[in-house]
C-alpha positions as CSV (number, residue, x, y, z in Angstrom):
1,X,-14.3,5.0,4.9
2,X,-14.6,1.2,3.7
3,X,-11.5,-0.5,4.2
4,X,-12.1,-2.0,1.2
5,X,-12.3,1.0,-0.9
6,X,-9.6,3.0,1.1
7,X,-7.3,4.4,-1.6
8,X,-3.7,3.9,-1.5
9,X,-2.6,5.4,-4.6
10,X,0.1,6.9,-2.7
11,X,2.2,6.1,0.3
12,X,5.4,7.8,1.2
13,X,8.0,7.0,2.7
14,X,9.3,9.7,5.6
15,X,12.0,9.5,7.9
16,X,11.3,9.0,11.2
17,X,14.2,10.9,12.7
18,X,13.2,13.8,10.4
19,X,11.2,16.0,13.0
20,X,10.3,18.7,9.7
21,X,9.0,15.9,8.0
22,X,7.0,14.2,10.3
23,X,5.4,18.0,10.4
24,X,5.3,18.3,6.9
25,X,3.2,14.8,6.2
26,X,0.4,16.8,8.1
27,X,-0.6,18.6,4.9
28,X,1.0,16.0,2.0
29,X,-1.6,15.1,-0.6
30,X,-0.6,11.4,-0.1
31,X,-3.0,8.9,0.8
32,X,-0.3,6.8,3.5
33,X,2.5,7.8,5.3
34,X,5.3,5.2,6.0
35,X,7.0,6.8,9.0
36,X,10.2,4.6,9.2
37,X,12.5,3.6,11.7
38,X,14.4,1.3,9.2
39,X,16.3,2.2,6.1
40,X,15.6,5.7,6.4
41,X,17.0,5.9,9.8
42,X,21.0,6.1,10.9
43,X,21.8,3.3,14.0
44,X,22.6,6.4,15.8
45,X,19.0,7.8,15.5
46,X,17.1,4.9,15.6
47,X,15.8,5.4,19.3
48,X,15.0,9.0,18.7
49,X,13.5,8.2,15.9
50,X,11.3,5.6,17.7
51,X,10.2,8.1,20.2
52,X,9.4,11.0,17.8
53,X,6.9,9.0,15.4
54,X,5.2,7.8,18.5
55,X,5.0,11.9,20.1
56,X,4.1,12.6,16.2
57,X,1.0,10.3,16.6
58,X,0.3,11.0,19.5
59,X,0.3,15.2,19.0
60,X,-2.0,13.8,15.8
61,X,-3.1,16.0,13.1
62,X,-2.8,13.6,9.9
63,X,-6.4,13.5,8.8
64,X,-7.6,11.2,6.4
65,X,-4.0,9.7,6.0
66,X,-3.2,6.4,6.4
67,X,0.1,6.0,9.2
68,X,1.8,3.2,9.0
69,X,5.2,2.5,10.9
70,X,8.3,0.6,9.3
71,X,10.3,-1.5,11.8
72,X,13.8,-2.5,11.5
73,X,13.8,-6.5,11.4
74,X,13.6,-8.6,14.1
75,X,17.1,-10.1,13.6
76,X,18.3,-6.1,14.9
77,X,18.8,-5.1,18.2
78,X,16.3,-2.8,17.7
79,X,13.4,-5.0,15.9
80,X,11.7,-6.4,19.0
81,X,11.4,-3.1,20.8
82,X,10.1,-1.1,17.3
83,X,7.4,-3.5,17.4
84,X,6.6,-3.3,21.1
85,X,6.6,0.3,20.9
86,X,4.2,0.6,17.8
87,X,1.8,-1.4,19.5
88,X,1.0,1.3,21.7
89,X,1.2,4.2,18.9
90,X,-1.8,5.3,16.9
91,X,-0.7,4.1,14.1
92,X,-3.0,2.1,11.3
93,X,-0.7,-0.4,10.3
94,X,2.7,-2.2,11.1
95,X,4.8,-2.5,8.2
96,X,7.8,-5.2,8.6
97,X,11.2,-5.3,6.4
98,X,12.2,-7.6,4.7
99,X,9.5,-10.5,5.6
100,X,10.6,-14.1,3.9
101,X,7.7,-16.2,6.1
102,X,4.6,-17.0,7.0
103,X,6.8,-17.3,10.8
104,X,8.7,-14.0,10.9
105,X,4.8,-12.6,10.1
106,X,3.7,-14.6,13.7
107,X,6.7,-13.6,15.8
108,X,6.1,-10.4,14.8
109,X,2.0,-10.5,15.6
110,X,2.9,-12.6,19.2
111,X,4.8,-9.6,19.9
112,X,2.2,-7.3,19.3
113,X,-0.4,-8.8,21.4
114,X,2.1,-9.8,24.3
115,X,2.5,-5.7,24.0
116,X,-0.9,-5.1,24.4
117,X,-1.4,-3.8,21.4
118,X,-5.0,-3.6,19.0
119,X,-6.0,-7.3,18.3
120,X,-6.9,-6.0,14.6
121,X,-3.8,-4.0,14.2
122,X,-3.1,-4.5,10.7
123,X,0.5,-5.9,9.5
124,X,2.0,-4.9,6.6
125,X,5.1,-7.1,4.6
126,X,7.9,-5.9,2.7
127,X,8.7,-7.5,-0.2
128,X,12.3,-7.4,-1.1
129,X,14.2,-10.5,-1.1
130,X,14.2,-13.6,-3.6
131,X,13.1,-16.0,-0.7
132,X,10.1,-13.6,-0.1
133,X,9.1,-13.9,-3.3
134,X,9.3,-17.6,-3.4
135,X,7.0,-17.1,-0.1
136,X,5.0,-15.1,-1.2
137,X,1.4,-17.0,-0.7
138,X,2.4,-18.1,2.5
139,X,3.3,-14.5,3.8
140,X,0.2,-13.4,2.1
141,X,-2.1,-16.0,4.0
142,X,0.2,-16.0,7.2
143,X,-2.6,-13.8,9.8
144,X,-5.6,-12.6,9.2
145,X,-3.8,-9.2,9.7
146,X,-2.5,-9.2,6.7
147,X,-3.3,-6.1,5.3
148,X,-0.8,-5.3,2.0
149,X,2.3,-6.5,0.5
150,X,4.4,-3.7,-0.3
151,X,7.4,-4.2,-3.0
152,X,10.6,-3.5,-2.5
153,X,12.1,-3.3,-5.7
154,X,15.2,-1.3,-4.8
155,X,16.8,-4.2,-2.5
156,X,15.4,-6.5,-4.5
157,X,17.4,-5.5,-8.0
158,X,20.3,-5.7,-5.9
159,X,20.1,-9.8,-4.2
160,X,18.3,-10.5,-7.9
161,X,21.8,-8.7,-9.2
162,X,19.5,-7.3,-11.9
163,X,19.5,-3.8,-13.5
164,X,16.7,-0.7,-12.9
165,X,15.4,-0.4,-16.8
166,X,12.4,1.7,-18.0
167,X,10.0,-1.6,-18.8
168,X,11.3,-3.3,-15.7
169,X,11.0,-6.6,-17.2
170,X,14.0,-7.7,-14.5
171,X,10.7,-7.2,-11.7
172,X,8.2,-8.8,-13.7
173,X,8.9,-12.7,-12.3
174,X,8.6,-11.3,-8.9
175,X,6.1,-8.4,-9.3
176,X,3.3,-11.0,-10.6
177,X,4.5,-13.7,-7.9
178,X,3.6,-11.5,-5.7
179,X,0.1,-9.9,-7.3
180,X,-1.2,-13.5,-7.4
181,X,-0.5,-13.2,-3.6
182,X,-2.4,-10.7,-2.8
183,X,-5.1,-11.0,-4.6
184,X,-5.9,-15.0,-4.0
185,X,-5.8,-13.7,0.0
186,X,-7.5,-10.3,-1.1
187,X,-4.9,-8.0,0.5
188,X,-3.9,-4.6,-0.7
189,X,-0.5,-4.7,-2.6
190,X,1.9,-1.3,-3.6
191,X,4.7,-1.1,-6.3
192,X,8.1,0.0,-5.6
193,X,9.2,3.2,-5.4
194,X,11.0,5.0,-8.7
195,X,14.4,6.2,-7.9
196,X,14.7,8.6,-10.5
197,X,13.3,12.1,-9.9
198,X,14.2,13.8,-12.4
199,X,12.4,11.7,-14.9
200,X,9.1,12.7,-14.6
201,X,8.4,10.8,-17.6
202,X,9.8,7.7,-16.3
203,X,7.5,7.9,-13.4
204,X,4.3,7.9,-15.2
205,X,5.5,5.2,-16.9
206,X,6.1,3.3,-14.1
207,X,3.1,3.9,-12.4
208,X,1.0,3.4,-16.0
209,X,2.6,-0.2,-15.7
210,X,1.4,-0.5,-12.2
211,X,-2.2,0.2,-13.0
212,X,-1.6,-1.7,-16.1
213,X,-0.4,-4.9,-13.9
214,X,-2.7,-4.0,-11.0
215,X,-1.1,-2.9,-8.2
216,X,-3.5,-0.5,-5.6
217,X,-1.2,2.5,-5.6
218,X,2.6,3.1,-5.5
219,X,5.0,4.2,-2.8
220,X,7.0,6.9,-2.5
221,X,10.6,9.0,-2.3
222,X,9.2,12.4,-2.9
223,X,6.2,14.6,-2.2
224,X,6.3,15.9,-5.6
225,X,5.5,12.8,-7.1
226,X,2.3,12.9,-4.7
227,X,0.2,14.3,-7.7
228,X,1.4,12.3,-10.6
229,X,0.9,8.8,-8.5
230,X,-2.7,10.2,-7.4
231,X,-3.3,11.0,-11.2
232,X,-2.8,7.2,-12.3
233,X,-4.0,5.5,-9.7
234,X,-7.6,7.1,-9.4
235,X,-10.2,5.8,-11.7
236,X,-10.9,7.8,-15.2
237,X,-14.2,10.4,-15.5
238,X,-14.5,8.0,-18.2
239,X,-14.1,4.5,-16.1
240,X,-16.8,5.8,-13.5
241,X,-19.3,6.6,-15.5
242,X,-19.0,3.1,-17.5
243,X,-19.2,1.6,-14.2
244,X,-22.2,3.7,-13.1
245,X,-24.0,2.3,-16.4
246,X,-22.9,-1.2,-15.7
247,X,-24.3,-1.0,-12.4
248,X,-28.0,0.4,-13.3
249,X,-28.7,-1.6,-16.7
250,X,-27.5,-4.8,-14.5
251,X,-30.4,-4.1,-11.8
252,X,-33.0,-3.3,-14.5
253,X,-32.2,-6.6,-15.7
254,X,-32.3,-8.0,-12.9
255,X,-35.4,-6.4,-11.7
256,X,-37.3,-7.5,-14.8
257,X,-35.9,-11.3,-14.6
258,X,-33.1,-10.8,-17.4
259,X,-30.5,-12.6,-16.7
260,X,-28.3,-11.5,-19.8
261,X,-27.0,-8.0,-19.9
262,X,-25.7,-6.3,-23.2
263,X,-24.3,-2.3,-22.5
264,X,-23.7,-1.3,-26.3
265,X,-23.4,-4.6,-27.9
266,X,-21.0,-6.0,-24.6
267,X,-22.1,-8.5,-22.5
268,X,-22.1,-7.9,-18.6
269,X,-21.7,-10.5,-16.1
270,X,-21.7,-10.5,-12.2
271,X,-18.0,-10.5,-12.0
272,X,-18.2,-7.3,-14.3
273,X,-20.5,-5.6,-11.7
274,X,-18.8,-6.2,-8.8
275,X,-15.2,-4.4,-10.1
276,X,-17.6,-1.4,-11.3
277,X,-19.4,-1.3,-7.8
278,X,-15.5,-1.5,-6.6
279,X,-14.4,1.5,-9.1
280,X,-17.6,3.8,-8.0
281,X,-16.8,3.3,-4.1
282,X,-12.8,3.7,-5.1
283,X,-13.9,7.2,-6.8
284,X,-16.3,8.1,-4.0
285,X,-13.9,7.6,-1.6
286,X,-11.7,10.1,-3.5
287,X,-13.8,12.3,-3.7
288,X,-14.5,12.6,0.1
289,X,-10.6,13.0,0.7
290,X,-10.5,15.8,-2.0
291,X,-13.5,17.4,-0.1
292,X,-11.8,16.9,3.1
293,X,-8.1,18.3,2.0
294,X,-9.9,21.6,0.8
């Protein structure tokens, strides 16, 4: 599967002391699994918890899910050795709390590779404080192993001192600072989880502003808001075969030395083709997982 075209419309976040969960992500519809050692995880458990993500990875079994292991922050006792430790897992990505830097991004990389761990082992960034946000490019352009910038928007409404409310205008300074981010250093970035579950409502709302603002997916609390992010975040019947049209009269034109394009009265333009060409390998990709989970 392109790397480019790997959906993420849905990443959850499990706890990594939770031995029946760790089990049940085998068969989760979600497209990531965050398997964390951080918030998710008492002080008491943390080393446990350590060693059962790395047996879960080890024993395998996730299929076509992304695996991606949360550290606590390298200002713990326990930051350094969470690090050292995934570098040996099978994990796809290393997601770090809390990152304010382009620095705390490098330690975090030096101690990978001192570790022996993959030299393109992705890194992913939390971000959940003001100072990240005011970091935001540089985080985003700190390694080439940048992978995704993933919002943290509980923490964050609590150092902002701002309230949770159903348009989430509070986030909006910080959600965009950190869009522009990712997209000027062509990363993947995730929304912030929704805390209420028993609005179902509320979540498609939320994640109908994500796609809206033009985050890649949304992480999760809860399998059974698996569907409803999957739902929003995959392209429309309706946005794939638009695309497919874009694509085909733009290389008849092209083949017969047009350089103007008009698909029912609209003009089309390179830039135009290349998110359409994007869409159709999004919905492909799909596709292949749905095949693959039946």
């Amino acid at each position: 599967m392109s790397t480019t075209a790997r959906p993420r419309r849905s990443v959850l976040y499990m706890p990594g002391s939770n031995a029946r969960a760790l089990e049940k992500g085998r068969t989760l519809a979600a497209d990531g699994l965050i398997l964390d050692l951080e918030d998710a995880v008492a002080p008491d458990a943390k080393l446990s918890a350590r060693e059962q993500i790395a047996a879960a990875l080890d024993e395998g079994g996730y299929g076509y899910r992304e695996l991606i292991v949360r550290t606590n922050g390298l200002d713990s006792e326990w930051g350094e050795d969470d690090i050292k430790t995934a570098a040996a897992m099978s994990a796809d990505a290393v997601l770090l709390p809390k990152v304010e830097s382009g620095k705390m991004v490098r330690d975090a990389e030096a101690i990978l590779d001192t570790a022996g761990g993959p030299k393109d082992l992705p890194i992913w960034c939390m971000m959940e404080t003001p100072l990240g946000m005011l970091h935001a490019e540089e985080i985003a352009f700190a390694s080439p192993r940048i992978g995704c910038l993933v919002m943290g928007t509980s923490d964050l409404a609590t150092d902002l001192k701002a309230a949770h409310t159903p348009d989430r205008i509070p986030f909006i300074t910080s959600l965009g600072l950190c869009l522009l981010a990712a997209r000027a250093a062509h990363v993947s970035i995730l929304d912030g989880v929704h805390l209420d579950l028993n609005d179902e409502e509320a979540f498609v709302s939320a994640c109908r502003q994500g796609v809206e603002l033009g985050f890649d997916g949304k992480t999760l609390i809860h399998p059974k808001t698996i569907d409803m992010a999957n739902e929003a975040f995959s392209p429309s019947a309706k946005e794939i075969e638009w695309s497919k049209r874009i694509i085909e009269a733009h290389a008849e034109a092209e083949g017969e030395g047009r350089g103007v394009v008009l698909v029912d009265g609209r003009l089309i333009e390179n830039l135009h083709v290349e998110e359409a060409k994007r869409l159709v390998e999004m919905a492909e990709a799909i596709e292949a997982i749905n095949q693959t989970a039946e």
